[in-house]
TIKE-897392 format. One record per residue (C-alpha): chain; residue number from 1; x, y, z. Coordinates in steps of 0.05 Angstrom, whole numbers, plus 5000, padded with zeros to 4 digits. Layout:
{"A", NUM, {X, Y, Z}};
...
***
This chain:
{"A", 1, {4751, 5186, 4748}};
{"A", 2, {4786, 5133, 4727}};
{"A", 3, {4831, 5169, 4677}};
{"A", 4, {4848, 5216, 4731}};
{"A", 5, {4879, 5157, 4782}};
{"A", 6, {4915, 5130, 4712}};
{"A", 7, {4950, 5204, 4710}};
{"A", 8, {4970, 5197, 4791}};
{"A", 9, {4996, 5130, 4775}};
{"A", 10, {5038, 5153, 4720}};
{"A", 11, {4998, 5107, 4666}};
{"A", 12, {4993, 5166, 4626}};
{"A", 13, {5020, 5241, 4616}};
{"A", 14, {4951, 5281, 4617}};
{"A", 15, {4944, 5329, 4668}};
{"A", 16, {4896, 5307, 4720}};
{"A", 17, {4833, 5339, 4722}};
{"A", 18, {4786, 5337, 4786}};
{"A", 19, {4718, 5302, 4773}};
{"A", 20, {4657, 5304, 4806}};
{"A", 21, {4650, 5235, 4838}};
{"A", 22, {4664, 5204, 4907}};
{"A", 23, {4747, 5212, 4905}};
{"A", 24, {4732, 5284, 4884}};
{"A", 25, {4766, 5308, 4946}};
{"A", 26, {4822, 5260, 4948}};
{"A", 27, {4829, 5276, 4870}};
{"A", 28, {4836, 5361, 4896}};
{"A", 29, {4877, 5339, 4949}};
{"A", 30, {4921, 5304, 4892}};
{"A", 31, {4927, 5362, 4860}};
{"A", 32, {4946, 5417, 4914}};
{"A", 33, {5016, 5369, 4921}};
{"A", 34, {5081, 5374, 4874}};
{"A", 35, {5064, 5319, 4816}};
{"A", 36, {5118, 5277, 4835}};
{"A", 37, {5096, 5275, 4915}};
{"A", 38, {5022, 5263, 4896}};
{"A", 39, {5040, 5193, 4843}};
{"A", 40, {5093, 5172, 4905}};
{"A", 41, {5028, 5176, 4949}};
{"A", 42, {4989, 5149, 4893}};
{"A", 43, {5028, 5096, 4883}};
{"A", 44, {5043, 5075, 4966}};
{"A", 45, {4970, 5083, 4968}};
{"A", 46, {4958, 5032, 4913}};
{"A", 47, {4999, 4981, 4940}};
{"A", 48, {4986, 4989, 5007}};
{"A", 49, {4914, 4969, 4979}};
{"A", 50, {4943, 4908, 4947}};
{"A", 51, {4953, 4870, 5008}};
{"A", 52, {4895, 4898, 5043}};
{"A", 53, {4855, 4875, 4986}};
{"A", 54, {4889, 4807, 4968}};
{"A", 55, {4839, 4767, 5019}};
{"A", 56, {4775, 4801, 4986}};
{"A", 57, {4771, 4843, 5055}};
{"A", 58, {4794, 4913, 5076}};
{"A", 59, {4775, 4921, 5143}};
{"A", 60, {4768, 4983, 5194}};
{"A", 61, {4832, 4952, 5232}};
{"A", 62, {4880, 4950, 5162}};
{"A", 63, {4855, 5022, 5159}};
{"A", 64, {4876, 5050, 5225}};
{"A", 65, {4936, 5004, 5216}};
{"A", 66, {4953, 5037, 5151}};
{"A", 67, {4944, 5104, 5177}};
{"A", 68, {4992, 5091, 5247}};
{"A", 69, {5039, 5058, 5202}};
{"A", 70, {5049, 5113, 5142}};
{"A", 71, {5067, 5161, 5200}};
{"A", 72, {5110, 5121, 5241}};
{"A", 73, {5148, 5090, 5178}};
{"A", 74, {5135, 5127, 5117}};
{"A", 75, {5147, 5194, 5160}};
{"A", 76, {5081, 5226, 5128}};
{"A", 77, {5045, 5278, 5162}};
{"A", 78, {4972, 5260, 5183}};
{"A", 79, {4935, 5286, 5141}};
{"A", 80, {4979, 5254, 5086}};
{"A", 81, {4972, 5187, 5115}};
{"A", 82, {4903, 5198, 5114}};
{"A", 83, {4898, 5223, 5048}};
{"A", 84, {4938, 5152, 5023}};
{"A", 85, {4896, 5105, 5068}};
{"A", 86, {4828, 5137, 5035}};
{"A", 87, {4857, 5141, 4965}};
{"A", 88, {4871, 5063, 4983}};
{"A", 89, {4808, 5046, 5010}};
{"A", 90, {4780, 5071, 4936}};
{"A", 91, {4830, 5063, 4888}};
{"A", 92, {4842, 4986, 4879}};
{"A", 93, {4785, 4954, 4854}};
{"A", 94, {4783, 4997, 4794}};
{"A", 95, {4848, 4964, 4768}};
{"A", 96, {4865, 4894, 4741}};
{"A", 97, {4924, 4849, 4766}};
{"A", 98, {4973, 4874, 4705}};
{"A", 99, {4964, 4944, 4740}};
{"A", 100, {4987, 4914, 4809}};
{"A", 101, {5051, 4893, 4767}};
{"A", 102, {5060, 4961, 4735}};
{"A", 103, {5052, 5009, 4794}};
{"A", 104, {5097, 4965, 4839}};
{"A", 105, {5155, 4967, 4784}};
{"A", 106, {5143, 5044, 4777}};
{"A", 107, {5149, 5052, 4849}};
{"A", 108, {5211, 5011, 4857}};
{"A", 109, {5239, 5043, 4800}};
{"A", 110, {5230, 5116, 4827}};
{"A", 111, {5234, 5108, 4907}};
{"A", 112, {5287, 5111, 4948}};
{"A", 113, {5311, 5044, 4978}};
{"A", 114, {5291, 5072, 5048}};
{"A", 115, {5224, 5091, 5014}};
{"A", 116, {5221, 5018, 4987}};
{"A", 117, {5235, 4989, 5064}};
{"A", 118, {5191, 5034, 5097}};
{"A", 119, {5135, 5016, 5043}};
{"A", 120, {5154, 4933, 5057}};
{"A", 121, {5139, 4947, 5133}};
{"A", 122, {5081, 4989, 5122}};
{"A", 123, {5058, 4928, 5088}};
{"A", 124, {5076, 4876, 5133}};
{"A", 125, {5038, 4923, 5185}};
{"A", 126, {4978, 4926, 5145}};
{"A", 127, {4971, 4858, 5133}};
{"A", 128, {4985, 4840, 5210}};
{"A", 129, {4936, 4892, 5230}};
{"A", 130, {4889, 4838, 5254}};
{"A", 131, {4940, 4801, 5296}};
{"A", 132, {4952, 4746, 5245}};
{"A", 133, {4975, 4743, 5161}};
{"A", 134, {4951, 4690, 5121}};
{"A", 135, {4978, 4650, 5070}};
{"A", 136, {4946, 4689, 5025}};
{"A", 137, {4978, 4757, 5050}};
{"A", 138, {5044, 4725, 5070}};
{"A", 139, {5050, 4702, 4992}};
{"A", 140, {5027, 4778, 4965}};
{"A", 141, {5072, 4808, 5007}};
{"A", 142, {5141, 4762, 4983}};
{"A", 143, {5099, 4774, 4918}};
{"A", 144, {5105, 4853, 4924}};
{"A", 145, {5184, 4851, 4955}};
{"A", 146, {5204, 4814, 4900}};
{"A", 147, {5179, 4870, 4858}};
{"A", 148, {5209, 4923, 4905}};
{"A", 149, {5278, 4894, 4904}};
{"A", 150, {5274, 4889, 4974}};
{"A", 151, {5342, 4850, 4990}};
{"A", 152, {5342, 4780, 5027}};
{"A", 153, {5367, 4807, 5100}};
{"A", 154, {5325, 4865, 5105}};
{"A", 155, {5264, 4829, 5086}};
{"A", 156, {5282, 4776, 5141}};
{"A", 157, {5288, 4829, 5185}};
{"A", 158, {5223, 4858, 5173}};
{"A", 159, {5188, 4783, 5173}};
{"A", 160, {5225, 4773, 5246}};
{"A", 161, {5182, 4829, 5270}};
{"A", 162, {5119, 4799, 5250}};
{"A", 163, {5140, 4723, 5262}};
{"A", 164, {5091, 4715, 5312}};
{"A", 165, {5038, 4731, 5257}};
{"A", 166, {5058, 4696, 5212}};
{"A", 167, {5034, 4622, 5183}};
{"A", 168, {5062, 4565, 5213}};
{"A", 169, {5099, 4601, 5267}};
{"A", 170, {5038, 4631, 5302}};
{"A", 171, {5004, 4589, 5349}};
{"A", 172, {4930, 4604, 5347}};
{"A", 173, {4888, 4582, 5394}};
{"A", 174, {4849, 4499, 5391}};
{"A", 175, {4786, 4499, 5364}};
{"A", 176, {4732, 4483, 5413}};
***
């Protein structure tokens, strides 16, 4: 199994094989696509993981998030989005943090700019999905813009949209 998410993520030039095992029908899926759709959806999957991941946590909301925001910003049909947000729910903790490194570059090296920015806000959305992003979060996503080449203004832009969320300009609630 994990040989076959290596060859989606372009760590290696084998030709994917399906495998009995619990992604065995995200792993078909995979392969019903043109190569270089299903390692784009590989890879968006992977990272959107990343920051749904980063706080140890990926939660029903960051789920449904992902899914709304693959559709509305990424322009995938549903049963794409839902094919990344599973893939994403699974795919992650297989892989160490020099992976994290190496997908992001790949990606950023063969998306579009557009597919970049609609990948930063799919992001942003995933990690807001619970009405707040933590230090933590705030620092993976800068982490994974950086890596993107996402330039200066449009990143401001996209944190402007989630300012309210964000730490230090949200104002949560007193404790009792």
């Amino acid at each position: 199994m994990l040989k076959t998410l290596q060859a989606w993520l372009g760590f290696n030039n084998n030709v994917p094989v399906a495998e009995p095992s619990p992604l065995g029908e995200l792993l078909t899926a995979l392969d019903r696509l043109e190569p270089a759709h299903a390692q784009y959806l590989a890879r968006f999957a992977f990272l959107l993981s990343r920051v749904a991941r980063v706080d140890d946590h990926f939660s029903d909301e960051e789920a449904r998030a992902m899914e709304i925001m693959l559709i509305e910003q990424a322009h995938l049909p549903a049963a794409e989005a839902m094919l990344v947000v599973n893939l994403a729910k699974t795919s992650k903790q297989m892989f160490s943090a020099t992976t994290d490194f190496t997908v992001t570059q790949e990606f950023a090296d063969t998306a579009s700019y557009e597919e970049r920015l609609a990948l930063a806000h799919c992001l942003f959305g995933v990690a807001g999905s619970d009405a707040r992003i933590s230090t933590t979060e705030e620092a993976e996503l800068h982490r994974i813009a950086n890596q993107l080449r996402i330039e200066g203004p449009d990143l401001q832009k996209i944190r402007a949209q989630y300012r309210r969320m964000l730490p230090g300009l949200r104002r949560d609630p007193p404790e009792a």
